[in-house]
Structures are given as structure tokens and as C-alpha cells.
C-alpha positions as CSV (number, residue, x, y, z in Angstrom):
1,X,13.7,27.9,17.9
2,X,13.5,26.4,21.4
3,X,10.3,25.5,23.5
4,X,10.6,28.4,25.5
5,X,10.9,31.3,22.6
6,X,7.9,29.7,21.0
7,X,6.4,30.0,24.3
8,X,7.0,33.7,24.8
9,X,5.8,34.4,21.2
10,X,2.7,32.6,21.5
11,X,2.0,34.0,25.5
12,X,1.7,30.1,26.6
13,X,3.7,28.1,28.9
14,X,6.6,25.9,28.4
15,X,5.2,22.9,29.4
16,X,2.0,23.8,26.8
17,X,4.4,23.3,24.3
18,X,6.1,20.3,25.3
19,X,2.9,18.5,25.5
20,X,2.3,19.4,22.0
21,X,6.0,18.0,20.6
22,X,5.5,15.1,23.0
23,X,1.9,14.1,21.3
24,X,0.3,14.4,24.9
25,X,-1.8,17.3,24.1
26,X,-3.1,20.3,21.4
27,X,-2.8,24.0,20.9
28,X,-6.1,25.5,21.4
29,X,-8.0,26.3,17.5
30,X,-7.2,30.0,18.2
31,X,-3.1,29.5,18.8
32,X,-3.1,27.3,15.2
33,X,-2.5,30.7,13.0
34,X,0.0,32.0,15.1
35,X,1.3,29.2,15.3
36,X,2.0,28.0,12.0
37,X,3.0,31.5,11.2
38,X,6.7,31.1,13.9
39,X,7.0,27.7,12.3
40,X,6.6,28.7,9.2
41,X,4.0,25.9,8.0
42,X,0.7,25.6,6.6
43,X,-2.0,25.4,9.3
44,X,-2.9,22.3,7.3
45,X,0.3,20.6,7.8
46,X,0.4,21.2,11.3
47,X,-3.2,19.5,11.6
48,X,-2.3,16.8,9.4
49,X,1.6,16.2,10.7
50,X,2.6,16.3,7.1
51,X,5.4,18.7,5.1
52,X,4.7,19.9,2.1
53,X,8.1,20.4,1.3
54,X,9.0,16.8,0.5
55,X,10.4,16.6,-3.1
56,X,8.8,13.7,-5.3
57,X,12.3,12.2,-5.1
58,X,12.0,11.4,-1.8
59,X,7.9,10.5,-2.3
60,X,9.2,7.7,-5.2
61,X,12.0,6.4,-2.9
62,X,9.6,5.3,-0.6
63,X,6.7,3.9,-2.7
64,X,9.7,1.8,-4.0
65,X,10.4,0.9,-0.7
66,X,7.2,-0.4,-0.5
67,X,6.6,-1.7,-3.6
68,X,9.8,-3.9,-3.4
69,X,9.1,-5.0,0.5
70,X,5.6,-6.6,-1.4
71,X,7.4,-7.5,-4.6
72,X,9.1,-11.3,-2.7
73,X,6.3,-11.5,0.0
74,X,4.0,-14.6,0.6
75,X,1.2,-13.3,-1.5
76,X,3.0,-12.3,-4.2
77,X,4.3,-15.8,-4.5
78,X,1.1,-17.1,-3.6
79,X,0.1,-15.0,-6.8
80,X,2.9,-16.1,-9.2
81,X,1.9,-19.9,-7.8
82,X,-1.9,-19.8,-9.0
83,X,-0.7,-18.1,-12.2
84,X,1.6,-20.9,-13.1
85,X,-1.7,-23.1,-12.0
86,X,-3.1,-22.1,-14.5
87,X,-1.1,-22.4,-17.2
88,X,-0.4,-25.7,-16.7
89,X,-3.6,-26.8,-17.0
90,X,-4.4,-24.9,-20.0
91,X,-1.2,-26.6,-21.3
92,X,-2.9,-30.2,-20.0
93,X,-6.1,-29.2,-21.8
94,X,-4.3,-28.6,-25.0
95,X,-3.0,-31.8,-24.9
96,X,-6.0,-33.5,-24.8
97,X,-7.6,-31.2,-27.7
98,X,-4.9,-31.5,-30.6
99,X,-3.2,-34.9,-29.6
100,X,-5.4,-37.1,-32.1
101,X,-4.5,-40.8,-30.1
102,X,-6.5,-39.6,-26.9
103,X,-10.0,-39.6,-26.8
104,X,-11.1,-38.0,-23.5
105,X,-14.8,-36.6,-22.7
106,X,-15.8,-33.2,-23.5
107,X,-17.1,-33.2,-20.1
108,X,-13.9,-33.8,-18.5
109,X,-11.9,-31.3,-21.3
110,X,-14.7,-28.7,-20.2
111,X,-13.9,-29.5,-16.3
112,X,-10.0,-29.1,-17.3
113,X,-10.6,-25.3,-18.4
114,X,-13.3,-24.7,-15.7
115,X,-10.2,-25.8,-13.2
116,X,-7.6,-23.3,-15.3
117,X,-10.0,-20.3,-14.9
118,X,-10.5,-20.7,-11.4
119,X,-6.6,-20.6,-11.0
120,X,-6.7,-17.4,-13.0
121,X,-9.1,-15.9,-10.6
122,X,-7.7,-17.2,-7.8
123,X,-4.6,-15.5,-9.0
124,X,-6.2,-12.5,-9.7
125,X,-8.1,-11.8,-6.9
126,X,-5.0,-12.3,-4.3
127,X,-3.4,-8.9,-4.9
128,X,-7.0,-7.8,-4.1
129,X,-7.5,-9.2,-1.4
130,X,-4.0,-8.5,0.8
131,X,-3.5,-4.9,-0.9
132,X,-0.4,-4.9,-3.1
133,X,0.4,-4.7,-6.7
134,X,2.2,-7.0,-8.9
């Protein structure tokens, strides 16, 4: 359907419609029936710009999209870092508690898993923070 047959059917001008493909302008509240009636849409797709007819096929292609655009980014690496962090001072702490020839403070061993759970939340509170999942 062209500008101008939409036009006719809705008893506005040419130019009205144009301004509303273009983005420069909106149909009056009492043309939105008739309206969505020649196009064939909801009246709340036409306010919201979205079409209900998508299939979820084409809803999961893009959240993968997405969700692999975030999956190599800087936070996600940041992420990966703090987790790995963390493991190696558990790892150093463990050392320390079954290795029999080193004496070392409980203080410090306390300090070495204070130092691993900050790592953790560190590393858990980055995806937070920018807004993707892991």
C-alpha cells in the first residue's frame, strides 16, 4: 500500500503520512484504529514500533547475538581474571595449611582467605555491575 492510498483511506494528506514513516511526526489518537485496521496491526504495535509476528527463532538468534558479542568482551575477561584470582590464593592458602615444614601465622593464613574472597566478589559483582551474563 503506498502513502497516498493510505492517505485517501484515512481522509489525511500525503505529507501526514510521510511525516509519520519518516519519525517526524504522529497520527492524531483518533486515526490510531483506523489505522492499524489498513495495516493490519495491533494498535499496540503501532504505539510501541514492535511486530508481534516475530517467531522465537528469530527472538533466540538475536539474544545469541548478544550474548556472544558479551561472551569475549573486557568484562567478561575481567570476570574470568578475578575468578582465577581467586583460586590461586585459595590454592596458596592450602599450601600453607597442610604443608607440615611451614609455619606461618594464623593471622596472615586468615589475611590469605580474606584476599581470596574478595577476589570472588570482585568477580562476582562485575557481571553486575556492566550488565551481562556469564
Amino acid at each position: 500500500m503506498t502513502q497516498e492510498e493510505l492517505a485517501e483511506k484515512l481522509f489525511v494528506t500525503e505529507k501526514a503520512v510521510s511525516r509519520w514513516e519518516t519519525g517526524r511526526g504522529t497520527p492524531d489518537i483518533s486515526l490510531l484504529l483506523p489505522l492499524s485496521k489498513e495495516l493490519q496491526v495491533d494498535v499496540s504495535e503501532l504505539l510501541n514500533g514492535e511486530d508481534k509476528n516475530k517467531n522465537d527463532l528469530e527472538k533466540l538468534i538475536e539474544y545469541h547475538e548478544i550474548t556472544k558479542a558479551h561472551k569475549y568482551s573486557f568484562q567478561f575477561k575481567l570476570t574470568i581474571f578475578f575468578y582465577i584470582l581467586s583460586i590461586l590464593s585459595f590454592l596458596f592458602y592450602l599450601r600453607f595449611e597442610y604443608d607440615l615444614n611451614i609455619e606461618v601465622n594464623y593471622f596472615i593464613r586468615l589475611l590469605i582467605v580474606a584476599i581470596a574472597s574478595i577476589f570472588v566478589i570482585i568477580g562476582n559483582s562485575i557481571p553486575i555491575l556492566y550488565n551481562f551474563t556469564i
